[in-house]
C-alpha positions as CSV (number, residue, x, y, z in Angstrom):
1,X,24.5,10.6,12.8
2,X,22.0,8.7,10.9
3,X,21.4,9.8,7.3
4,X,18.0,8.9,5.6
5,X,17.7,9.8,1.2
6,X,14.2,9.0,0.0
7,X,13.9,9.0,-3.6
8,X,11.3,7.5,-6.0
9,X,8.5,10.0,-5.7
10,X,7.0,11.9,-8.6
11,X,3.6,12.4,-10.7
12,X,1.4,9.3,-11.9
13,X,-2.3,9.0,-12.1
14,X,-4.9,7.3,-10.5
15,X,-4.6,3.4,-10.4
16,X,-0.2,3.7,-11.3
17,X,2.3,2.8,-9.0
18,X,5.3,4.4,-7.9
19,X,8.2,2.3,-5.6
20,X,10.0,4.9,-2.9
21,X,13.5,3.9,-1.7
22,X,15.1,5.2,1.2
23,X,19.3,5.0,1.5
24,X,20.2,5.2,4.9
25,X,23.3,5.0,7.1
26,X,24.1,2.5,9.7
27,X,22.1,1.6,12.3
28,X,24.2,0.3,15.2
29,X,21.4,-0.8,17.5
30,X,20.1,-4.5,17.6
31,X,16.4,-3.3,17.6
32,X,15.0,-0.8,15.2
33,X,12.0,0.0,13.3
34,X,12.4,2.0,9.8
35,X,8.9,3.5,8.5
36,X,7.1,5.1,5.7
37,X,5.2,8.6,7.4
38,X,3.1,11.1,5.5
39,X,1.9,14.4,6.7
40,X,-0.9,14.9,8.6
41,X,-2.3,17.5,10.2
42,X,-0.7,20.1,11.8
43,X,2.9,19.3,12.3
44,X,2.3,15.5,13.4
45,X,3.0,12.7,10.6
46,X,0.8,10.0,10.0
47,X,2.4,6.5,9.4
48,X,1.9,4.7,6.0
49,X,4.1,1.8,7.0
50,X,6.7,-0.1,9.4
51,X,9.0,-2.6,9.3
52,X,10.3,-3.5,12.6
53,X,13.7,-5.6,12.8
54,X,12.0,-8.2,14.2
55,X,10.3,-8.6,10.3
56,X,7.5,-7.6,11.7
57,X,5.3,-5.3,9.6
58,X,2.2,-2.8,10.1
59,X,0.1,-0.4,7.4
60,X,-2.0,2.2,7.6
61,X,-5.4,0.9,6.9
62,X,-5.6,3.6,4.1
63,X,-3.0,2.0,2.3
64,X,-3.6,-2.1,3.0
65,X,-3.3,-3.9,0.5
66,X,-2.1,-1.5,-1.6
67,X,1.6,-1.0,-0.3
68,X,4.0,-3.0,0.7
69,X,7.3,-2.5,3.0
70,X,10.8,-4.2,2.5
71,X,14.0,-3.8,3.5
72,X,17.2,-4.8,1.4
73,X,19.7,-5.7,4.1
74,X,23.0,-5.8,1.9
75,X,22.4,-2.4,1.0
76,X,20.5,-1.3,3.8
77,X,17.7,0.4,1.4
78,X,14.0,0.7,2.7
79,X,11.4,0.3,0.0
80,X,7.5,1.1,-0.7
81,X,5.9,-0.1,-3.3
82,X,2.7,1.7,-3.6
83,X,0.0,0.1,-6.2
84,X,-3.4,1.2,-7.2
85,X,-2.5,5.0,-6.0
86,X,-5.6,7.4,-5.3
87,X,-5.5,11.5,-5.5
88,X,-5.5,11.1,-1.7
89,X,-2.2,9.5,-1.3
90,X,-0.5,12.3,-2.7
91,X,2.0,14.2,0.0
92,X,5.3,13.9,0.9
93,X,6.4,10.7,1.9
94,X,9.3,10.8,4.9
95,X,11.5,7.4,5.7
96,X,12.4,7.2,9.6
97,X,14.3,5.0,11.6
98,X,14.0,4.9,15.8
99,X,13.7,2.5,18.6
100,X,10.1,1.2,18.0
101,X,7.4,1.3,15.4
102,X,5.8,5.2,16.0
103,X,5.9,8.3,14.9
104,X,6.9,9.7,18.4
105,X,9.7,6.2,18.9
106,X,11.3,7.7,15.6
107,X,15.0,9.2,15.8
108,X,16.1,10.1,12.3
109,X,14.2,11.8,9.4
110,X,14.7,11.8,5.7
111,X,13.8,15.5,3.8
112,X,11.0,13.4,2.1
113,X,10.5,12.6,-1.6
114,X,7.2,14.0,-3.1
115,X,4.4,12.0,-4.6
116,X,1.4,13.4,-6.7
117,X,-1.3,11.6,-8.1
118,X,-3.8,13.2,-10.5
119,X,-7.4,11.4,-10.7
């Protein structure tokens, strides 16, 4: 069993900048994606950012430019740093980790770390 911790989130205003990290277990599979998802609506979960094992990388375009994914390997920590934050980012932010870079290719989930930004 996979186990995800996001932690990071919290209250900054408009144009701040908060950095999410995301502790997670062992992954014993060659190919992975890890991601960054936010709610949307109804029960499905938008995706804010990726990081595929190949290094390969994709953003919402709500957020390009703005964030940025990494990974720390030794530690096996997921990161997003998240600069020039608008009201509208604010929601909980979920790390993931699955077979490939979608909501639906994820198999783990974090509880999610809350982020509010006040204009």
């Amino acid at each position: 069993q996979v186990q995800l911790v996001e932690s990071g989130g919290g209250s900054v205003q408009a144009g701040g900048s908060l950095r999410l990290s995301c502790a997670a277990s062992v992954y014993t599979y060659d190919h992975y994606c890890m991601g960054w998802f936010r709610h949307a609506s109804g029960n499905k979960r938008e995706g804010v950012a990726t990081l595929d094992s190949d290094g390969s990388t994709t953003y919402a375009d709500s957020v390009k430019g703005r964030f940025t994914i990494s990974k720390d390997n030794v530690t096996n920590t997921l990161y997003l740093q998240m600069d020039s934050l608008k009201p509208e980012d604010t929601d909980m932010y979920y790390c993931a980790v699955g077979g490939y870079c979608h909501y639906y290719g994820m198999d783990y989930w974090g509880k999610g770390t809350l982020v509010t930004i006040s204009s």
